[in-house]
C-alpha positions as CSV (number, residue, x, y, z in Angstrom):
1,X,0.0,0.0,0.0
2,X,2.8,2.6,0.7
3,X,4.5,2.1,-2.4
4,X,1.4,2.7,-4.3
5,X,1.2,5.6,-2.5
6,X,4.3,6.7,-3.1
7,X,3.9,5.5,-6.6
8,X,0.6,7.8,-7.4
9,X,2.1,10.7,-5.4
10,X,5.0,10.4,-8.0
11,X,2.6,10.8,-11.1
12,X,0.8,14.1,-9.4
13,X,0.6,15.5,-13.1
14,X,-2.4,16.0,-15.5
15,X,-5.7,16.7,-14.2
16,X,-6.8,15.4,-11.0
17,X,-10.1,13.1,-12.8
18,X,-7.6,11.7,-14.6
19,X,-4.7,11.2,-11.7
20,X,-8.0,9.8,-10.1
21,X,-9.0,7.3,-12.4
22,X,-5.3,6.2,-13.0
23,X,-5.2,5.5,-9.3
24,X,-8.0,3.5,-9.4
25,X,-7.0,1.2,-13.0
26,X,-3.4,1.0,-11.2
27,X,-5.1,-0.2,-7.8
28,X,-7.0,-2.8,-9.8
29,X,-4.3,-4.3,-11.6
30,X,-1.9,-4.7,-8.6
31,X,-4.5,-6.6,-6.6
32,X,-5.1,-8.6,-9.9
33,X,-9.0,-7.6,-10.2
34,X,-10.6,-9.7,-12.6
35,X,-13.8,-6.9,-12.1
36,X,-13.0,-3.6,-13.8
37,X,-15.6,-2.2,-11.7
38,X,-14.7,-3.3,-8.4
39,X,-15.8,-1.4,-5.6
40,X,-12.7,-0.7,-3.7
41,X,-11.4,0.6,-7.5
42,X,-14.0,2.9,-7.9
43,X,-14.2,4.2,-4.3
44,X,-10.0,5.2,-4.5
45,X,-10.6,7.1,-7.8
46,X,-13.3,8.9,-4.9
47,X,-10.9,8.9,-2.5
48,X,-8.0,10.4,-5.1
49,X,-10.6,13.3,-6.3
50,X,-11.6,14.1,-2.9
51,X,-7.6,14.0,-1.9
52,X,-7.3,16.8,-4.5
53,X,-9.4,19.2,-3.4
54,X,-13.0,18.5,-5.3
55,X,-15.7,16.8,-4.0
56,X,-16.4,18.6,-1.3
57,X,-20.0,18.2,-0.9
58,X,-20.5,15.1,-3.8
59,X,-18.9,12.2,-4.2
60,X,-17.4,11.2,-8.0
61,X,-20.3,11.2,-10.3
62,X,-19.6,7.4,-11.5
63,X,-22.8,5.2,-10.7
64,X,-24.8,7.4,-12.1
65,X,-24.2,6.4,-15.3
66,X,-26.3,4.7,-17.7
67,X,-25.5,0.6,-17.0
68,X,-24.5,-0.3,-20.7
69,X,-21.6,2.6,-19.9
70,X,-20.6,0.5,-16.9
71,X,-21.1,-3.2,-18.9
72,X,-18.8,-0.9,-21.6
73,X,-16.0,-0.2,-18.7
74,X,-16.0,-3.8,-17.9
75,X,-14.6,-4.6,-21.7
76,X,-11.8,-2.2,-21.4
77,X,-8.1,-2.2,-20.7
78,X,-5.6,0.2,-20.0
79,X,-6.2,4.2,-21.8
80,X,-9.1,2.7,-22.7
81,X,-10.5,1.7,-19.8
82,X,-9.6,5.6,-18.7
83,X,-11.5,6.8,-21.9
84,X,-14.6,4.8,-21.1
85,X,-14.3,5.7,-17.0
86,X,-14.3,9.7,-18.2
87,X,-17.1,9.2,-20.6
88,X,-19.1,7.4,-17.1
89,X,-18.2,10.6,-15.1
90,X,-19.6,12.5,-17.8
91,X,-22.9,11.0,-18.3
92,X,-22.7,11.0,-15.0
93,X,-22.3,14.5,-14.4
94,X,-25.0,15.1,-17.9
95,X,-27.7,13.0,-15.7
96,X,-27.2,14.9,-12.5
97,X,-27.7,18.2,-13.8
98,X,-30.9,17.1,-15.6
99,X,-31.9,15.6,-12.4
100,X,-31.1,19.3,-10.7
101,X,-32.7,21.0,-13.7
102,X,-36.0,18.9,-12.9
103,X,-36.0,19.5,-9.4
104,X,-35.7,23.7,-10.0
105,X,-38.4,23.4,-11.9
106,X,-40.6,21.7,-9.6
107,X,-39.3,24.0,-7.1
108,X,-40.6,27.3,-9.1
109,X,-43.9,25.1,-9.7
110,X,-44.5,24.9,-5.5
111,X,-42.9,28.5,-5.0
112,X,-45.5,30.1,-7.7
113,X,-48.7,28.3,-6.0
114,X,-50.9,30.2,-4.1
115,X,-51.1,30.1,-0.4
116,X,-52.8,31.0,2.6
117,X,-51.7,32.3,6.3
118,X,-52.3,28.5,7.5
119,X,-51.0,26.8,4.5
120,X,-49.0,23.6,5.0
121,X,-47.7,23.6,0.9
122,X,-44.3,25.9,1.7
123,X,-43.1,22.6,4.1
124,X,-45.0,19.9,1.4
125,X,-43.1,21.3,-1.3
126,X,-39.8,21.4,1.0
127,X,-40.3,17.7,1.7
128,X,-41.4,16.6,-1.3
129,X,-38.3,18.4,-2.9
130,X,-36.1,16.4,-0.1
131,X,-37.4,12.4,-1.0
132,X,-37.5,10.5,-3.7
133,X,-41.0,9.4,-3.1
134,X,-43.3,10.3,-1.6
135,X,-47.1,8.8,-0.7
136,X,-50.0,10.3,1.2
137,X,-48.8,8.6,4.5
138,X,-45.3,9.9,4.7
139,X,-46.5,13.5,3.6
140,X,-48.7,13.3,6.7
141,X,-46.4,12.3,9.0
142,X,-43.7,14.5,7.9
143,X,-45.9,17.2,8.3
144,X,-48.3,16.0,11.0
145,X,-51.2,16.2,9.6
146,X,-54.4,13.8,8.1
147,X,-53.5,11.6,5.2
148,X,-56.8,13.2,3.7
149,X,-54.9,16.9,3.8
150,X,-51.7,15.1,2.6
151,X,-53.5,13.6,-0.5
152,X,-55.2,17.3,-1.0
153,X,-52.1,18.5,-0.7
154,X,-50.6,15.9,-3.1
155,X,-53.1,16.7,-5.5
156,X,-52.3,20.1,-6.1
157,X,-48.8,19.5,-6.1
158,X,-49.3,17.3,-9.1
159,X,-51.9,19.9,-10.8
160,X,-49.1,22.0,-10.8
161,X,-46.6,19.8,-12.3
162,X,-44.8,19.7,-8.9
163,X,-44.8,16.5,-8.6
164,X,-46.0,13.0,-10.7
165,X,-48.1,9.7,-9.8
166,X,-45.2,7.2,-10.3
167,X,-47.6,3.8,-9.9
168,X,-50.0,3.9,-12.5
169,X,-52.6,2.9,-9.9
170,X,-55.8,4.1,-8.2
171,X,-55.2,3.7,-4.3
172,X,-51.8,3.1,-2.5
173,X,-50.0,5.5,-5.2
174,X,-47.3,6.9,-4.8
175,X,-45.3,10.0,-5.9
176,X,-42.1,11.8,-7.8
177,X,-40.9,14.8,-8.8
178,X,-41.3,15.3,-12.9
């Protein structure tokens, strides 16, 4: 382990994705990884980018990826396993500011609805903002109030394209943002 370290401090040159990545594809290949997506890889080239200053408040966009980027990965050896590691962080990076793009325009959807003195929609659309999904029940709770005010709430949180029914069915549905 300390001569890898030394060996990776010694190559402190280029960009630090690509000093990351290089840490991990060297990592791999000296504990003989038959998986070019092994965990402890991928969470070095994490480690490395976080070591060099980024990172602060997100990990390496990696697994974010589309999955035939990462079964692509898996074929790859050497620069081109860097190539197709770089072209993962970018989709990556491509699919979390879509995903941030979605969730500002939800958030100017909730902000733009009308409320009253004793509205509970500021804190729904806070919460729903927060959670992946959300249902009636967990609205409610996280808000304490009725599931029956939850689902009104709900409801006009999806009239205004705040959020979407992601079951397709008529009781126990559940929610996302668009």
């Amino acid at each position: 382990m300390t001569a890898w370290l030394a060996l990776v401090s010694a190559r402190d040159r280029g960009p630090a994705l690509i000093r990351a990545a290089r840490g991990a594809r060297d990592w791999m290949n000296r504990q003989s990884h038959a998986d070019p997506l092994s965990a402890d890889g991928v969470f070095l080239a994490a480690c490395l980018w976080r070591q060099a200053g980024f990172g602060r408040d997100l990990p390496l966009p990696f697994w974010s990826a589309p999955a035939q980027l990462h079964h692509r990965l898996t074929l790859q050896v050497g620069t081109a396993w860097l190539a197709a590691f770089l072209v993962c962080v970018a989709a990556a990076a491509r699919a979390a500011r879509d995903e941030l793009a979605g969730l500002q325009q939800a958030e100017a959807a909730g902000i733009a609805l009308g409320r009253t003195a004793r509205s509970h929609l500021p804190r729904a659309v806070d919460h729903v903002l927060r959670i992946p999904v959300v249902t009636a029940r967990t609205l409610a709770n996280s808000l304490s109030i009725s599931p029956q005010a939850a689902l009104s709430l709900i409801d006009r949180l999806v009239t205004a394209d705040v959020l979407r029914e992601a079951t397709g069915r008529a009781a126990w549905r559940a929610f996302t943002t668009p």
